[in-house]
The first five atom37 places (N, CA, C, CB, O) and aatype in JSON, in Angstrom:
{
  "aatype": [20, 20, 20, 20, 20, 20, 20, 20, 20, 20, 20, 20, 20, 20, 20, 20, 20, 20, 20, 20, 20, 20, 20, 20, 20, 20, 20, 20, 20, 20, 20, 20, 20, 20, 20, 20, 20, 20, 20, 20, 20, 20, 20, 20, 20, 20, 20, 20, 20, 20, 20, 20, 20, 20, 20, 20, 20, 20, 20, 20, 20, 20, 20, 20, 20, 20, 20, 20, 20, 20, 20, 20, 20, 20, 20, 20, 20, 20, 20, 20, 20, 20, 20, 20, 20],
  "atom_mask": [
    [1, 1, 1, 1, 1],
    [1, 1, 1, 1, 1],
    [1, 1, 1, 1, 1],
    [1, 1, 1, 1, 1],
    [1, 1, 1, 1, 1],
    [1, 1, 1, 1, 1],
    [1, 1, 1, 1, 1],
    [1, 1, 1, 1, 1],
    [1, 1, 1, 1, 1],
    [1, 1, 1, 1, 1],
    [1, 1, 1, 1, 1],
    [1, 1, 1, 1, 1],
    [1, 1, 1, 1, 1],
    [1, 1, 1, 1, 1],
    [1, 1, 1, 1, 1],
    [1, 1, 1, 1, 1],
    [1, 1, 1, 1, 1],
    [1, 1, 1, 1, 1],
    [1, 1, 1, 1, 1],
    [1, 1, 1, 1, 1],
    [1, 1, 1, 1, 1],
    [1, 1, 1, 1, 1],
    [1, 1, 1, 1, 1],
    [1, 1, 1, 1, 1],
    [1, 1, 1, 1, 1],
    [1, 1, 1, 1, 1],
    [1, 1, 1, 1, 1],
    [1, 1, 1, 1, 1],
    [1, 1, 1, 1, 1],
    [1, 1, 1, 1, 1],
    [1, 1, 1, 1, 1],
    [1, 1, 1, 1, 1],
    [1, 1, 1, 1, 1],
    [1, 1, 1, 1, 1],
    [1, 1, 1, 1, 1],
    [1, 1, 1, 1, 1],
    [1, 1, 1, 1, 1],
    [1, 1, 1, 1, 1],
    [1, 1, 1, 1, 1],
    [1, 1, 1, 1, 1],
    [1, 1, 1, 1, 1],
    [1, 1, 1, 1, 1],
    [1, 1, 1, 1, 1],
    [1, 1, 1, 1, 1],
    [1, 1, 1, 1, 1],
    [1, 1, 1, 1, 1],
    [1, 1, 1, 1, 1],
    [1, 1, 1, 1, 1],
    [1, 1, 1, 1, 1],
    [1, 1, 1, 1, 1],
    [1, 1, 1, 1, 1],
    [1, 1, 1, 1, 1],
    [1, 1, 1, 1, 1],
    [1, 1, 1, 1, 1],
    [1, 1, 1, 1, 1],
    [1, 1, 1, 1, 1],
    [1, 1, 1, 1, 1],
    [1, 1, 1, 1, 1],
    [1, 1, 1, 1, 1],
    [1, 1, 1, 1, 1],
    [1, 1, 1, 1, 1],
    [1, 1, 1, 1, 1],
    [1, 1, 1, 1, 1],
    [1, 1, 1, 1, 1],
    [1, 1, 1, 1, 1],
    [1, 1, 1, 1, 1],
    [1, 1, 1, 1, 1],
    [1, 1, 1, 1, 1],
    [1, 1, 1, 1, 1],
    [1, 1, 1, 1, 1],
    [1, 1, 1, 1, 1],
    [1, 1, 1, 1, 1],
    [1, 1, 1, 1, 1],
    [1, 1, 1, 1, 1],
    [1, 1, 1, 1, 1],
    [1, 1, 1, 1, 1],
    [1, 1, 1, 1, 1],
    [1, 1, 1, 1, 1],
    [1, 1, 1, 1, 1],
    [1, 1, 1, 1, 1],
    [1, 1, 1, 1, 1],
    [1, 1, 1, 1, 1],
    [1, 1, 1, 1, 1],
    [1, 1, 1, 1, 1],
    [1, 1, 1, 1, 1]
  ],
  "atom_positions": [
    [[0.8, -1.2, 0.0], [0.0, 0.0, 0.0], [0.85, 1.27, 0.0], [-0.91, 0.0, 1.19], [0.29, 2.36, -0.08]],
    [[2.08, 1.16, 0.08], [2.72, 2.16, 0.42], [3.38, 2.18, -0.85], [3.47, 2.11, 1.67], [3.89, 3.29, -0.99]],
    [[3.6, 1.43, -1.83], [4.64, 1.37, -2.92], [4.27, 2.74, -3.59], [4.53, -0.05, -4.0], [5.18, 3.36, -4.13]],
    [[3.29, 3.14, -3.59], [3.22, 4.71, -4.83], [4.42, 5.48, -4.18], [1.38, 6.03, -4.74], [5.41, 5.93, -4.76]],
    [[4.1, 5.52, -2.86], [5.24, 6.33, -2.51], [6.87, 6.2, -2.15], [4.8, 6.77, -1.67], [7.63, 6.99, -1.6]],
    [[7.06, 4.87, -2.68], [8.19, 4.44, -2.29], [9.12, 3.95, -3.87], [7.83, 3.19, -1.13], [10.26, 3.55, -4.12]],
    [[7.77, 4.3, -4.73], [8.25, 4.3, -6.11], [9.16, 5.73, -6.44], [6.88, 4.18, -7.12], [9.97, 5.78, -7.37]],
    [[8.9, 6.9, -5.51], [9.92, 7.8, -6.46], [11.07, 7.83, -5.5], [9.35, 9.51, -6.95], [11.03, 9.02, -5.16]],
    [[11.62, 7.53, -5.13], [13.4, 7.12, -4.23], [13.35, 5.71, -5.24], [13.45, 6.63, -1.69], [14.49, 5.25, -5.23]],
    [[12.51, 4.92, -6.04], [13.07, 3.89, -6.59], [13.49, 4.24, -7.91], [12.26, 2.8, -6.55], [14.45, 3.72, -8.46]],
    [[12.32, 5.69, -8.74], [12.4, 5.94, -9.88], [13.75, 6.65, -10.14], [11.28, 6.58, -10.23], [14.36, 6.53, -11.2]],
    [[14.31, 7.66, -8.73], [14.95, 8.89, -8.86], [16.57, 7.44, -8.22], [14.09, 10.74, -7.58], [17.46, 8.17, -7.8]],
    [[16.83, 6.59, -8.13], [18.23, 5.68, -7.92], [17.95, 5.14, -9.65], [18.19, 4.09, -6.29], [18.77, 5.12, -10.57]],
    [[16.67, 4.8, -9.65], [17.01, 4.26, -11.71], [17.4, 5.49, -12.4], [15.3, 3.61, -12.88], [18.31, 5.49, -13.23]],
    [[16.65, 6.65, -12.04], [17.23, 7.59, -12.88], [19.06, 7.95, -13.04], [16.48, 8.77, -12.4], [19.63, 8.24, -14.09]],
    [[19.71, 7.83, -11.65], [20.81, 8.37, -11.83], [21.81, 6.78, -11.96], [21.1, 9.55, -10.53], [23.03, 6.72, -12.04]],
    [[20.98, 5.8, -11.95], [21.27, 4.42, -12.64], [21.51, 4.64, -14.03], [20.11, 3.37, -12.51], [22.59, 4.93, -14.54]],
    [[20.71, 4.52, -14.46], [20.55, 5.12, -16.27], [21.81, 6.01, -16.96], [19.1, 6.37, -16.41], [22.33, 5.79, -18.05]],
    [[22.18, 7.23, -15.87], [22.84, 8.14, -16.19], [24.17, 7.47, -15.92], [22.47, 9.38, -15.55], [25.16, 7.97, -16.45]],
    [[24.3, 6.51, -15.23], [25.53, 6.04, -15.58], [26.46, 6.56, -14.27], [25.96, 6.62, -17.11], [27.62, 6.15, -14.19]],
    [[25.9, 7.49, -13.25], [26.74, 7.88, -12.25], [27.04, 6.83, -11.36], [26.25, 8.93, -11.58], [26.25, 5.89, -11.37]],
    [[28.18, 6.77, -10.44], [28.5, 5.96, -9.72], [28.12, 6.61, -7.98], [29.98, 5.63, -10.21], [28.09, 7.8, -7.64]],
    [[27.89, 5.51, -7.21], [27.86, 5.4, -5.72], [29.07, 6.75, -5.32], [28.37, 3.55, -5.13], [28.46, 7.69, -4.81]],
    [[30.19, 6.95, -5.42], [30.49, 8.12, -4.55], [30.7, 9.4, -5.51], [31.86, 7.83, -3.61], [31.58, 10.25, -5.37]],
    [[29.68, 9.36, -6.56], [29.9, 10.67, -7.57], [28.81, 11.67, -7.08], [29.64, 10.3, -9.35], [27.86, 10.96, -6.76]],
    [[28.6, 12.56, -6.94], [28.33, 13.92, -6.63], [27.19, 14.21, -7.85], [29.83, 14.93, -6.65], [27.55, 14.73, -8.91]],
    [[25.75, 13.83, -7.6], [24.58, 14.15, -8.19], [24.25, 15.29, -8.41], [23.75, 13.74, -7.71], [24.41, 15.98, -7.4]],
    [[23.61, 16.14, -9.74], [23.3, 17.16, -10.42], [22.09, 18.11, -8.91], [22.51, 16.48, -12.15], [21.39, 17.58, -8.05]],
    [[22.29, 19.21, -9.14], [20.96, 20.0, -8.37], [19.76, 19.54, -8.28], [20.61, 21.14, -8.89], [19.01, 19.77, -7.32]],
    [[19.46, 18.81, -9.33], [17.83, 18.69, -9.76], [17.66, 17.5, -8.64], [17.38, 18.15, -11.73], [17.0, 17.59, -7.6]],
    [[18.59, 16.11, -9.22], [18.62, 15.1, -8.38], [18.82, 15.35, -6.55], [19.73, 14.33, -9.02], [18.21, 14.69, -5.7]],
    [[19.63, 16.23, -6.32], [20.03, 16.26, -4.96], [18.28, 16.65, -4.31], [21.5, 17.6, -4.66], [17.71, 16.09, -3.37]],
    [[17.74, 17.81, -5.19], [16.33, 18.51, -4.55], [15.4, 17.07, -4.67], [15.55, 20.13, -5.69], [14.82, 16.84, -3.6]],
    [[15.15, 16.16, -5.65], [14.41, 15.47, -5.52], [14.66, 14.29, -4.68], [14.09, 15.33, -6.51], [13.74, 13.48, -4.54]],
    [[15.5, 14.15, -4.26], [16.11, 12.89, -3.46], [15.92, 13.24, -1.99], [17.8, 12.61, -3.78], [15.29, 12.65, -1.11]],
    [[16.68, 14.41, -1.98], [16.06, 15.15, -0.63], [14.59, 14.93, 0.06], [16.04, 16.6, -0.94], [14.16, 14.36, 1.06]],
    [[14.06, 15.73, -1.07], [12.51, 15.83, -0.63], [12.02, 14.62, -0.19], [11.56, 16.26, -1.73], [11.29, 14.54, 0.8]],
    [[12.48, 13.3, -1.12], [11.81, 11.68, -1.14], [12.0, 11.36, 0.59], [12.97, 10.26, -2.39], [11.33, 10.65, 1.33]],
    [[13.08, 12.11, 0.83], [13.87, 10.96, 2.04], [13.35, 11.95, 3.48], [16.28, 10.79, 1.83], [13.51, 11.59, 4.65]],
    [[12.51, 13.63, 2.92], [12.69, 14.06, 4.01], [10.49, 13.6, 4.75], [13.5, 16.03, 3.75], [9.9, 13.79, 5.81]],
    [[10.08, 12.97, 3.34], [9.13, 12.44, 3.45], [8.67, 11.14, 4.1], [8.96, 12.51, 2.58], [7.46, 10.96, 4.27]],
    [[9.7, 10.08, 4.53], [10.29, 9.62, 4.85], [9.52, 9.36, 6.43], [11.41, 10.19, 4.48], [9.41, 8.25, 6.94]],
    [[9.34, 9.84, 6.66], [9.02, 10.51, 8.04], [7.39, 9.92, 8.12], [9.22, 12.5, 8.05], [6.83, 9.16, 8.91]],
    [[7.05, 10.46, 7.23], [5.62, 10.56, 7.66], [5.12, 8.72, 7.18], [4.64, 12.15, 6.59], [3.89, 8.72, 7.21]],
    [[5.48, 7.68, 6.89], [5.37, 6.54, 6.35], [4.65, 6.02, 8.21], [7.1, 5.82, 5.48], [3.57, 5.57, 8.6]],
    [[5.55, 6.29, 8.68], [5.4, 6.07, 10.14], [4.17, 6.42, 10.99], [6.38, 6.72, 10.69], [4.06, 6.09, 12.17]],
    [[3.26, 7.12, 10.29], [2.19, 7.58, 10.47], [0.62, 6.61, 9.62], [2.55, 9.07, 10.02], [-0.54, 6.95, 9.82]],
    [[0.86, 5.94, 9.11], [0.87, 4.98, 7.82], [0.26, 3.83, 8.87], [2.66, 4.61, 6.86], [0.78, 3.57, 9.96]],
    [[-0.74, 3.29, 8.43], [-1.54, 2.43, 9.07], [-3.26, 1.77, 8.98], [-1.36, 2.99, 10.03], [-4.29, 2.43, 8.86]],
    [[-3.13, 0.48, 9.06], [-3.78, -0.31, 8.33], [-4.8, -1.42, 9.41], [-2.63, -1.0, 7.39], [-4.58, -2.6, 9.69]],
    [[-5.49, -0.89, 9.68], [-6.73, -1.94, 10.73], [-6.82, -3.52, 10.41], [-8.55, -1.4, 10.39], [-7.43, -3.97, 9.44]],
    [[-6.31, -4.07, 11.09], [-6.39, -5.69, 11.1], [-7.71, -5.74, 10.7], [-6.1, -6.55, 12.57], [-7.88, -6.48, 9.73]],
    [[-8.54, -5.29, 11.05], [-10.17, -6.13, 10.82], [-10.7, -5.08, 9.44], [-11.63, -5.95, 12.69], [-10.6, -3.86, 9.56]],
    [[-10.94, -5.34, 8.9], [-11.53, -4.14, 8.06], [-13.04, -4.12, 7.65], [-10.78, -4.07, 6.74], [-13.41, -3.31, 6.8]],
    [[-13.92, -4.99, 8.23], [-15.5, -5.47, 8.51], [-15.8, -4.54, 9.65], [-15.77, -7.25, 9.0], [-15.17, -4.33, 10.68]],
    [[-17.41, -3.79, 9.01], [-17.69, -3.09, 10.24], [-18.11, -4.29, 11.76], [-19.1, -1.99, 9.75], [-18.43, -5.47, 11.91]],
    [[-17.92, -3.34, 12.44], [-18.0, -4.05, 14.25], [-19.59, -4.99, 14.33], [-18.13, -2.28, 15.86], [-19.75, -5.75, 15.28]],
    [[-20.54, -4.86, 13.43], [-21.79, -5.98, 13.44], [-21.77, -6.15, 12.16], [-23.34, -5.59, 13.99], [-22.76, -5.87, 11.48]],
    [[-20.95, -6.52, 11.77], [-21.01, -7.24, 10.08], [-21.78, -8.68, 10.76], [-18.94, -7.66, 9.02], [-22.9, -8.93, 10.31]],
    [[-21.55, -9.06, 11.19], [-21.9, -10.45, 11.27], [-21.21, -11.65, 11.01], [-22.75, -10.56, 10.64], [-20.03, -11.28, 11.03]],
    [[-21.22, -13.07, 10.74], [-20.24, -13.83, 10.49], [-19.95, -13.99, 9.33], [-20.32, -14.8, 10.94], [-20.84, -14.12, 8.5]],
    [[-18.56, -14.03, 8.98], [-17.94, -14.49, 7.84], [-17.99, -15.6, 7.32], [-16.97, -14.38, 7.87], [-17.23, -16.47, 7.75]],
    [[-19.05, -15.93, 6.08], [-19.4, -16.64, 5.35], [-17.9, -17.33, 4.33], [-20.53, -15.82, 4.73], [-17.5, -18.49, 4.32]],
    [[-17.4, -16.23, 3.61], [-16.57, -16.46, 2.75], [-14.95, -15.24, 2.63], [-17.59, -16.49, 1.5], [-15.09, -14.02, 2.63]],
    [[-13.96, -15.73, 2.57], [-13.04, -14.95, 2.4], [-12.19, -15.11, 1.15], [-12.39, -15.01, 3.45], [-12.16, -16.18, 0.54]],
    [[-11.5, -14.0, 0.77], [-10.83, -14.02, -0.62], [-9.54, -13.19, -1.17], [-11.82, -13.65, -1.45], [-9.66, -11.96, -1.23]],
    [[-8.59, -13.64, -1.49], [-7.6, -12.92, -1.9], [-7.57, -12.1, -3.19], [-6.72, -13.69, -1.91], [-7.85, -12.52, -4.31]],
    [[-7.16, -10.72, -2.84], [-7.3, -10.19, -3.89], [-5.93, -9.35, -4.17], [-8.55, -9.49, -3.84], [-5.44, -8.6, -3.33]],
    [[-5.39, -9.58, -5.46], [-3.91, -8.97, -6.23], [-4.5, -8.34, -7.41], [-2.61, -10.24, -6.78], [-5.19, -8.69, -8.37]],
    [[-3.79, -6.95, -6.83], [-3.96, -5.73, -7.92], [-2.53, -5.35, -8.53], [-4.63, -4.28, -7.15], [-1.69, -5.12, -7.66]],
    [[-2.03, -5.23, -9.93], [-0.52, -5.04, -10.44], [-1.08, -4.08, -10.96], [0.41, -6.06, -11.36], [-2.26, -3.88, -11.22]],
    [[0.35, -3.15, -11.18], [0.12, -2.29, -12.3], [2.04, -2.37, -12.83], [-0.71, -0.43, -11.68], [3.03, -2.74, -12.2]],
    [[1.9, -1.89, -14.11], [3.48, -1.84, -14.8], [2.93, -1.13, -15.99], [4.43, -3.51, -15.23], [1.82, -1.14, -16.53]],
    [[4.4, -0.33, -16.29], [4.93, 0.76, -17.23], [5.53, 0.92, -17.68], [5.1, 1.5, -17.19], [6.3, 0.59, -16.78]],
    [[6.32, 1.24, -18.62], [7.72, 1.23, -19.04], [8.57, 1.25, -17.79], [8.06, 2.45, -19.96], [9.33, 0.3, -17.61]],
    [[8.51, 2.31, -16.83], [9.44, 2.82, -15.59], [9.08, 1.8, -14.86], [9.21, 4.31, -14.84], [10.14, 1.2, -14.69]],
    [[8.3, 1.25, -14.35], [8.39, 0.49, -13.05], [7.06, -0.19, -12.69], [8.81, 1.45, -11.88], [6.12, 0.32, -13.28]],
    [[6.84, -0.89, -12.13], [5.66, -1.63, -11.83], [5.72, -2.08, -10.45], [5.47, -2.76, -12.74], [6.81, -2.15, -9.87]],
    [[4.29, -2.49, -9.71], [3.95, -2.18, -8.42], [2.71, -3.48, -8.46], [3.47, -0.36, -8.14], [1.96, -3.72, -9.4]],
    [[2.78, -4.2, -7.12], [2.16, -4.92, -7.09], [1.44, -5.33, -5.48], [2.86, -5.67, -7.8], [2.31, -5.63, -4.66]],
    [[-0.09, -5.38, -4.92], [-0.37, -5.75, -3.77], [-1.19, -6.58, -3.51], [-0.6, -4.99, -3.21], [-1.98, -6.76, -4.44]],
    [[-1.39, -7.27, -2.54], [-2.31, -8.14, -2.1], [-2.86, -7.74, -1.08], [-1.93, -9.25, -1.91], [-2.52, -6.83, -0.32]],
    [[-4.03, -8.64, -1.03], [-5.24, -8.31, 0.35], [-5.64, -9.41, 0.31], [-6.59, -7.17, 0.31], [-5.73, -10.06, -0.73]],
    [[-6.09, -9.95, 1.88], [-6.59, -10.59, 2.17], [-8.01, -10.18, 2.47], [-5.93, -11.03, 2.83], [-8.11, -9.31, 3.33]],
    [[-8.99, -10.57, 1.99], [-10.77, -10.37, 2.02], [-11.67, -10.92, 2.73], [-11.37, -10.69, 0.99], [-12.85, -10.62, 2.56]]
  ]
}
């Protein structure tokens, strides 16, 4: 559930992947501001949270349960989750 946002720190390491820079080379302005921002966001993931039960409190009994997988893919990158139902 969290991958949208964990896709751009993945898009912005392919990007300077691509470019061919190495681990202790010194990234362009653009990259440093967007990398920044990814990591100073970072923060708030921790705030991020997901209710074990997700049936209202008198649903009643559970008849049937079901797994459900949603993908998506793009040229850039693709993202994939499951739920349990």
């Amino acid at each position: 559930m969290v991958a949208p946002f964990l896709l751009v720190g993945k898009r912005t390491l392919q990007d300077l992947c691509k470019l061919g820079i190495g681990w202790d080379e010194i990234i362009s302005q653009e990259y440093e501001v967007r990398w920044q921002k990814w990591k100073a966001e970072l923060s708030s993931l921790s705030q991020f949270a997901v209710p074990r039960c997700v049936k209202p409190v008198n649903f009643g009994t559970v008849t049937c349960r079901q797994l459900h997988h949603f993908s998506y893919a793009s040229l850039k990158d693709y993202e994939q989750v499951s739920l349990f139902h």
